[in-house]
C-alpha positions in Angstrom: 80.9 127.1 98.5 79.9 124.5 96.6 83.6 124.0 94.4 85.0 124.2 98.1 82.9 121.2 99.2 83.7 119.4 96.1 87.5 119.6 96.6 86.8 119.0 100.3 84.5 115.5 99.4 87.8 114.8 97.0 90.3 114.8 99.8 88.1 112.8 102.4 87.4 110.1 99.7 91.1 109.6 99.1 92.0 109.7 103.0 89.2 107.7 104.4 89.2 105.3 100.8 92.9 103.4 101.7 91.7 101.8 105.2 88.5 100.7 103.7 90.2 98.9 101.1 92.8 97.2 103.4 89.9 95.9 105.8 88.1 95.0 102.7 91.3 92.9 101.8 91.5 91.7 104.9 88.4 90.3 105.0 88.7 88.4 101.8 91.9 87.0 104.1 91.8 83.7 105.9 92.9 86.2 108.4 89.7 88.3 109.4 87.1 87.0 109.3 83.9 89.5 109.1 80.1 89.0 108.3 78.0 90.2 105.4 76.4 92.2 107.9 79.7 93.9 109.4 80.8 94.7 106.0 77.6 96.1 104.9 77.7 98.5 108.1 81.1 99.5 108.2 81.1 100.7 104.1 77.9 102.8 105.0 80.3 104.0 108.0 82.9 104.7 105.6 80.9 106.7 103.1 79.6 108.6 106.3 83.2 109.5 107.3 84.1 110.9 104.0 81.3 113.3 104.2 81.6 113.8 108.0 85.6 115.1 107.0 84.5 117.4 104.3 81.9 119.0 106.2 84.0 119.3 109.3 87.2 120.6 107.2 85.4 123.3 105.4 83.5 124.5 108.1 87.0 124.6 110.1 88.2 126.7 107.6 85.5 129.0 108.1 84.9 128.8 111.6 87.4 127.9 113.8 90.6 129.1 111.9 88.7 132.3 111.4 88.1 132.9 115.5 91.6 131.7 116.7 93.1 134.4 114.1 90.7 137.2 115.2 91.0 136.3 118.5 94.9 136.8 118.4 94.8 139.2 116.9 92.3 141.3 118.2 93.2 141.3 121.7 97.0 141.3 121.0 96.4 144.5 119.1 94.5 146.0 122.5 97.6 146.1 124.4 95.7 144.1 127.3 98.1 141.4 128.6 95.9 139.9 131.1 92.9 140.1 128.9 94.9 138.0 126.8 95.9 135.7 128.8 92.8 135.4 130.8 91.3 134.6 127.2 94.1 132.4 126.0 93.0 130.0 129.1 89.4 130.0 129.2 89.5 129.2 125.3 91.9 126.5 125.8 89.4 124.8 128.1 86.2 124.9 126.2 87.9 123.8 122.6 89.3 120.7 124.9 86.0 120.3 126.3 84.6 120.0 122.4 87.0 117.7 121.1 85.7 114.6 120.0 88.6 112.4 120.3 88.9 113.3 124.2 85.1 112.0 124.4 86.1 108.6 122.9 89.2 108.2 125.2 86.9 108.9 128.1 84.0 106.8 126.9 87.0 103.6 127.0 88.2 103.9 130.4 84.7 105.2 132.0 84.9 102.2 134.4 88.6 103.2 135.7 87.6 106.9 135.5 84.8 109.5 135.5 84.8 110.6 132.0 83.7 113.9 133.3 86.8 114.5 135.6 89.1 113.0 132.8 87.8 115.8 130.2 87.7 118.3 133.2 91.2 117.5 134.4 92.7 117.4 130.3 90.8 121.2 129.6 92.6 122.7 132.5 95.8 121.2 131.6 95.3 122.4 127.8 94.1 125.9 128.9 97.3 126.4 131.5 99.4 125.7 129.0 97.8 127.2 126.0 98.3 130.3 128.3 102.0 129.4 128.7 102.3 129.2 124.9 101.1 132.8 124.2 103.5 134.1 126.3 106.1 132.3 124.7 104.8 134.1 121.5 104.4 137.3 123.3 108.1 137.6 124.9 109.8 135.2 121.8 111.6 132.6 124.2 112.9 129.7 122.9 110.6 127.0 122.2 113.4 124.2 122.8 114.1 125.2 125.7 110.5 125.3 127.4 110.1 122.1 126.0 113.0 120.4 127.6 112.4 122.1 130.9 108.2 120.6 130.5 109.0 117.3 129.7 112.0 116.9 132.2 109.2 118.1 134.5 106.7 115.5 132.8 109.3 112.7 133.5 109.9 113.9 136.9 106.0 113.5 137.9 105.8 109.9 135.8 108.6 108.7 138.3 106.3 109.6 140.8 103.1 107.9 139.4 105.7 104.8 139.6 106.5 105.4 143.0 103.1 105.3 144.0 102.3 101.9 142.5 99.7 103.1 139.9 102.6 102.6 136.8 99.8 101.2 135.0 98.1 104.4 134.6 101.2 106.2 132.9 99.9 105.0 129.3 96.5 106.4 130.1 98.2 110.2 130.6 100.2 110.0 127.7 97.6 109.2 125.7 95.8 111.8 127.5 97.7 114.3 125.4 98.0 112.7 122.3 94.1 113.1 121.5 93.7 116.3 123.4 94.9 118.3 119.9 92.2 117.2 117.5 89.9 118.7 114.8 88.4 121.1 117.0 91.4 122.0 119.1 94.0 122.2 116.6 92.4 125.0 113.6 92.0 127.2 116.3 94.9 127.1 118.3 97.3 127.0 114.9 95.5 130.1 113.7 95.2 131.9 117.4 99.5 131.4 117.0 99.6 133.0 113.8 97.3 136.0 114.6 99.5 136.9 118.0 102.7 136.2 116.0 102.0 138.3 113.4 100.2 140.9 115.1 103.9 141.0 117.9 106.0 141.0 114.8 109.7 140.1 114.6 112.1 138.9 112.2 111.0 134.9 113.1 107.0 135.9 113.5 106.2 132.6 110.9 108.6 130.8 113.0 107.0 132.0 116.5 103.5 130.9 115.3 104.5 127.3 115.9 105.1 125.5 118.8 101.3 126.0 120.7 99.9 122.7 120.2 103.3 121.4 120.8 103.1 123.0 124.6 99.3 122.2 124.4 99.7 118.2 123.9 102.3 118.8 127.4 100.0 119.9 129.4 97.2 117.8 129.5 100.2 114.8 130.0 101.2 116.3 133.8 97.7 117.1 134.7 96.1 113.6 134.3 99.6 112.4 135.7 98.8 114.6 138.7 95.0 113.6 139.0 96.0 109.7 138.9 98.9 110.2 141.9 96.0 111.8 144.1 93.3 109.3 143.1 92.4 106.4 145.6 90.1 103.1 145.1 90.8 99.8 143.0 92.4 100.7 139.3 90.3 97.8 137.8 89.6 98.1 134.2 86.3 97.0 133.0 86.6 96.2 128.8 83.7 98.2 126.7 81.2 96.2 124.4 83.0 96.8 120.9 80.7 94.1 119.7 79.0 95.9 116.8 75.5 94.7 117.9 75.1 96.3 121.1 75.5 99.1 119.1 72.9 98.1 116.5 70.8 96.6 119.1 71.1 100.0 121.2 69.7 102.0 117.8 72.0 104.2 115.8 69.4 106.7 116.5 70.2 106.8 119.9 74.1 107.2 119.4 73.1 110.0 116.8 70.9 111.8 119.2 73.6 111.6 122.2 76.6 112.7 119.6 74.3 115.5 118.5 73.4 117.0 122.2 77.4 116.5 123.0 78.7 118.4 120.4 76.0 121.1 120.5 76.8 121.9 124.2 80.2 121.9 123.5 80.5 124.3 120.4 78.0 126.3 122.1 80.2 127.2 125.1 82.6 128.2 122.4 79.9 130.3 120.5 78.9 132.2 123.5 82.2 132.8 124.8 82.8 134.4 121.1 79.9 136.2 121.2 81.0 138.3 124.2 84.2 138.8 122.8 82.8 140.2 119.5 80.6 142.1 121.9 83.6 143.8 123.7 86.6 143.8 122.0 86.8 142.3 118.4 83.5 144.1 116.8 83.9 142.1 113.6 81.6 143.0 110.5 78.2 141.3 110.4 79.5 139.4 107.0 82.8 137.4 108.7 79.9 136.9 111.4 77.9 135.2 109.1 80.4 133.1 107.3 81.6 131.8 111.3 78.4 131.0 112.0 77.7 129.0 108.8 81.3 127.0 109.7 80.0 126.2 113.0 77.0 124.6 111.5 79.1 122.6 109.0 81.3 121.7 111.9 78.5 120.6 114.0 77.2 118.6 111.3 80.5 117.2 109.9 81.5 115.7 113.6 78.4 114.3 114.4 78.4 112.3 111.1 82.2 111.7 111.7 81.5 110.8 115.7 78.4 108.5 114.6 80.2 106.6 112.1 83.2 105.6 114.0 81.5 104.3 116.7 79.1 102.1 114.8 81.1 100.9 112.4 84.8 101.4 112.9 84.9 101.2 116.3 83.7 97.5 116.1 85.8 96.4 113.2 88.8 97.6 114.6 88.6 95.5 117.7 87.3 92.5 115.7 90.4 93.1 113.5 93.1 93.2 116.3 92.0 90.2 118.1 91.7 88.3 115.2 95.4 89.3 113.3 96.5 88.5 117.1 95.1 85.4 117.0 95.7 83.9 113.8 99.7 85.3 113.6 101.8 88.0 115.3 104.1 88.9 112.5 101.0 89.2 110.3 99.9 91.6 113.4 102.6 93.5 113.6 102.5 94.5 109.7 98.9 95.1 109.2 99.7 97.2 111.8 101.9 99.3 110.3 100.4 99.6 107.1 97.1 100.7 108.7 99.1 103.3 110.5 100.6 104.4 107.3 97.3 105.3 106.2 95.0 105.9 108.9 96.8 109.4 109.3 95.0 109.9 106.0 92.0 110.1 107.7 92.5 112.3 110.4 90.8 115.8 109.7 93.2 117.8 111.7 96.5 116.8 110.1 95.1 118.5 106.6 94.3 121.6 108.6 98.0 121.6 109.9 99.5 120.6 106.3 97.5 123.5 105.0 99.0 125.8 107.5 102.5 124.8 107.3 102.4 125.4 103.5 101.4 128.3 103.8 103.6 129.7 106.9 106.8 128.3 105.1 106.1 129.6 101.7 105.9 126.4 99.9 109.3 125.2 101.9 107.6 122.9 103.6 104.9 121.3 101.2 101.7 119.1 101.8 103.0 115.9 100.1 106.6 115.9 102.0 104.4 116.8 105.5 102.0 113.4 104.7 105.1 111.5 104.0 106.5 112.0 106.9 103.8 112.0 109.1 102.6 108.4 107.8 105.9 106.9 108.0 106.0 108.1 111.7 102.2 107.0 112.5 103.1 103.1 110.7 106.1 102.9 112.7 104.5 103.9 115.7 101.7 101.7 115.7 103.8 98.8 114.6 106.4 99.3 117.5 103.3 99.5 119.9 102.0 96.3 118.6 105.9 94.6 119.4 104.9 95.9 123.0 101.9 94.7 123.4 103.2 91.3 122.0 106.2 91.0 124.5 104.6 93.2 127.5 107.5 95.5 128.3 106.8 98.9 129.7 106.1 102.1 127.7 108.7 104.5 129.4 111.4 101.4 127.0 109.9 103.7 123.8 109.3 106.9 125.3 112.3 108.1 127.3 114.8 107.4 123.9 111.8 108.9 121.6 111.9 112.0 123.3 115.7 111.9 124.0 116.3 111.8 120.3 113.8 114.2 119.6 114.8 117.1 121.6 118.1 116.2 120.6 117.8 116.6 117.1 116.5 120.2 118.1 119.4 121.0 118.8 120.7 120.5 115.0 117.8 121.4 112.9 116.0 124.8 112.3 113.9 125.5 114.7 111.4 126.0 112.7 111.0 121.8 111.5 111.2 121.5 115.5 108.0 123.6 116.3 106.1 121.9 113.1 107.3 118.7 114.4 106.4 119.2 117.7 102.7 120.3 116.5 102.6 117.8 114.1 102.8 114.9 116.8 100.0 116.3 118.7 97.6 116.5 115.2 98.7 112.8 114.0 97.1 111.7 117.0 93.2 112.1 116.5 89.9 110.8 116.5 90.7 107.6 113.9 93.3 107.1 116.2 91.7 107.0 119.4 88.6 104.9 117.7 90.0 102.9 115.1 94.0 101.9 116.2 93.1 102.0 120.1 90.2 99.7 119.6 92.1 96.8 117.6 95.4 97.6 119.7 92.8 96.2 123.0 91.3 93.4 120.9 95.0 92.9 120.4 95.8 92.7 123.9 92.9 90.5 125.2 93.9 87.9 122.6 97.2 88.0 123.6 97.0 88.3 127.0 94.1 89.4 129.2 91.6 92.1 129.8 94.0 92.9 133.4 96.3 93.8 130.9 94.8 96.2 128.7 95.4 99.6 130.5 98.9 98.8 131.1 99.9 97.4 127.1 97.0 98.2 125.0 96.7 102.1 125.8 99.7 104.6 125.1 99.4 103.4 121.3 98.0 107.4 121.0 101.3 108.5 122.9 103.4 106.5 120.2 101.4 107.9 117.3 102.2 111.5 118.9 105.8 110.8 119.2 107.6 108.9 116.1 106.5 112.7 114.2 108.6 113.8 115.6 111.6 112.2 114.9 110.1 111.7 111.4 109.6 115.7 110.8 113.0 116.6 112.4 115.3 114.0 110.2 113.4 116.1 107.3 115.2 119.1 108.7 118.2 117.5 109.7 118.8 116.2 106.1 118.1 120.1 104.9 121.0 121.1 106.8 123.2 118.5 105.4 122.2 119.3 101.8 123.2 122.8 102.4 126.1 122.3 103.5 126.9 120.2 101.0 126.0 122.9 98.4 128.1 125.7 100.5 130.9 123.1 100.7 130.6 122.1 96.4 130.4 126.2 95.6 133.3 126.8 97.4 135.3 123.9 96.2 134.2 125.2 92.7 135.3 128.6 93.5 139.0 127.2 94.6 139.3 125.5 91.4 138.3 128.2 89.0 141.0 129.2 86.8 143.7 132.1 88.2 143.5 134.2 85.4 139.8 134.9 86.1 140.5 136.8 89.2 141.0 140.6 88.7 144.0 142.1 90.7 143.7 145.8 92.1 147.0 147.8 92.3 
């Protein structure tokens, strides 16, 4: 336990150690400008983070990838569809309802929106389509194909939302299901994949394991799109306090003692809906019982450390961060921007979980480095492209309609298998950090640049573009696979051709 903590403390420090050091930069900068007291309060935050990742990544790995693989496999191995299914949806609601990153969204838009409904609305989008996924599992169907028939739906609905007047709102949705596949969400549902695919079998079973959180960032995307075509009243946004301050002034205390009660409700749905299935159908020994229940307490602990420091200290610096780089130059903006994108995936506790996975599931084919490569290339590009937008106030649907174009398009070319790890892997890129880091200085951003009346229409969808650039990012990886295979096929041949004659054996 303790050499596992170690190596987890090893890999937080590096992830969460590059953004401190650019905002420490930065504030040595005529650009930023921060005071002794800021800095002092977001390096405790930092050194917070790094232990609130470790704790939450090991007790991920033996907690929630744990459940999602018994789970799968358990009830795939009973031969009881429904039960399943049933299952499959219910658990795709209460891991939604425990992810942090959904909390923070909410928490940001609480004025335009009842945080409850928004969290409500996002689990029953997850849990319909986490439902939809295992039956794609279950029967094998193509996972490019349910993808372009979801997302021409997803476009379809957006058309609507614009129809309606309430275009502003369209960034909110997407976002929506960028942060819906976080820390919590995405351990579980990678290994709930795994244990159906494996347990179904097949000659792709790997391959099949992919694709959930894919489907899973989808559905969240329609329902919010849904819930803001029937909602009625004023769509006046109201911009939070990211002063860091109010937060002192409120008492950390306070913000640990609300993160605490948050989390605990919401991993304890998720522990007593386990407990009846060990009860009834998995029966698992009393040690892999014990070992769960330890992960859930270092989960518990990691993301309330993790949740506490972002919103007293990054939270705050973020915003402070945007507005001034906004201020002072755009340029300047625009490439901080990316290079805190390039990094900031660093930090996000799910993308290791999914790195780890994909090693694994591809045998070393697909490796750790070459996943955080691409995955921070995509995430800088992203965030810079959002910032251009923000900068020249155009409309999100200019980025997104040719993103996904190309995406899906390039499925068509690559194996399927860098499509489904793609797919997941745009979902993961987008998580907590994201939504309480990048979101924060993208508003601070905006209100310099333009006005608060702005901000729900340009500052949010910066998660949605962080989901997306993966990708194409993961896919050219593939595409460029092919291409070297070819050429190999193509240089063996040519070799073959120009082998001697009097090396080839005649039969009479």
């Amino acid at each position: 336990m303790r050499k596992a903590l170690f190596l987890k403390l090893k890999e937080a420090l590096s992830s969460v150690l590059p953004v401190g050091i650019i905002v420490l930069i930065l504030s040595l900068t005529p650009l930023v400008t921060l005071t002794g007291r800021e800095m002092t309060v977001f390096g405790i935050s930092a050194l917070l983070l790094i232990a609130g990742i470790a704790l939450f990544n090991l007790g991920a790995d033996l907690s929630m990838t744990p459940m999602g693989k018994f789970i799968g496999e358990g009830l795939t191995k009973s031969k009881k569809a429904s039960i399943l299914l049933l299952v499959s949806f219910l658990m795709g609601v209460l891991i939604t309802i425990a992810e942090p990153d959904l909390a923070v969204l909410a928490d940001q838009v609480h004025s335009l929106m009842n945080g409850t409904v928004l969290i409500a609305t996002v689990g029953l989008g997850v849990g319909l389509f986490l439902l939809v996924a295992v039956l794609k599992i279950v029967t094998r169907a193509d996972l490019t194909s349910l993808l372009l028939f979801f997302y021409l739906v997803l476009f379809t609905i957006a058309t609507i939302l614009f129809g309606d007047g309430k275009g502003a709102m369209m960034p909110l949705s997407f976002d929506s299901g960028g942060v819906t596949t976080g820390p919590i969400t995405v351990p579980f549902i990678m290994a709930l994949g795994v244990g159906i695919a494996l347990t179904v079998g097949g000659r792709h079973a790997n391959e099949n394991s992919f694709g959930l959180i894919a489907l899973c960032s989808i559905g969240p995307i329609i329902a919010v799109l849904i819930l803001c075509i029937l909602a009625k009243g004023s769509l006046a946004y109201d911009l939070p306090d990211y002063s860091m301050d109010s937060v002192l002034e409120t008492g950390v205390w306070h913000h640990v003692s609300e993160t605490m009660l948050d989390v605990g409700k919401s991993l304890l749905l998720i522990v007593v809906f386990f407990l009846v299935l060990q009860l009834t159908i998995l029966k698992l020994p009393k040690q892999a019982l014990i070992k769960i229940a330890i992960g859930i307490l270092l989960t518990f602990l990691g993301l309330v450390v993790f949740l506490t420091s972002v919103v007293v200290g990054f939270m705050p610096v973020g915003y402070k961060i945007g507005s001034q780089l906004a201020s002072y130059n755009e340029t300047v903006l625009i490439i901080v921007s990316f290079i805190l994108g390039f990094v900031v995936v660093l930090a996000e506790p799910a993308v290791h979980v999914l790195n780890q996975q994909v090693e694994e599931i591809t045998n070393g084919q697909v490796t750790r480095r070459q996943m955080m490569a691409a995955l921070s290339i995509g995430v800088g590009v992203s965030i810079g492209l959002s910032i251009i937008r923000i900068i020249y106030g155009f409309s999100l649907l200019y980025y997104l309609i040719p993103g996904y174009l190309l995406s899906l398009g390039l499925s068509f070319f690559v194996p399927k298998l860098y499509t489904a790890i793609a797919f997941d892997s745009g979902g993961v890129a987008s998580g907590p950090l994201t939504s309480s880091f990048i979101l924060p200085m993208s508003i601070g951003a905006c209100v310099a640049l333009h006005s608060q009346a702005e901000v729900l229409s340009l500052a949010f969808g910066i998660v949605a573009m962080v989901a997306m650039t993966p990708l194409i990012t993961i896919q050219t990886l593939g595409f460029r696979a092919v291409l070297e295979r070819r050429a190999h096929s193509k240089a063996a041949i040519r070799k073959i051709l120009a082998a001697d004659d009097e090396q080839i054996i005649y039969f009479e």
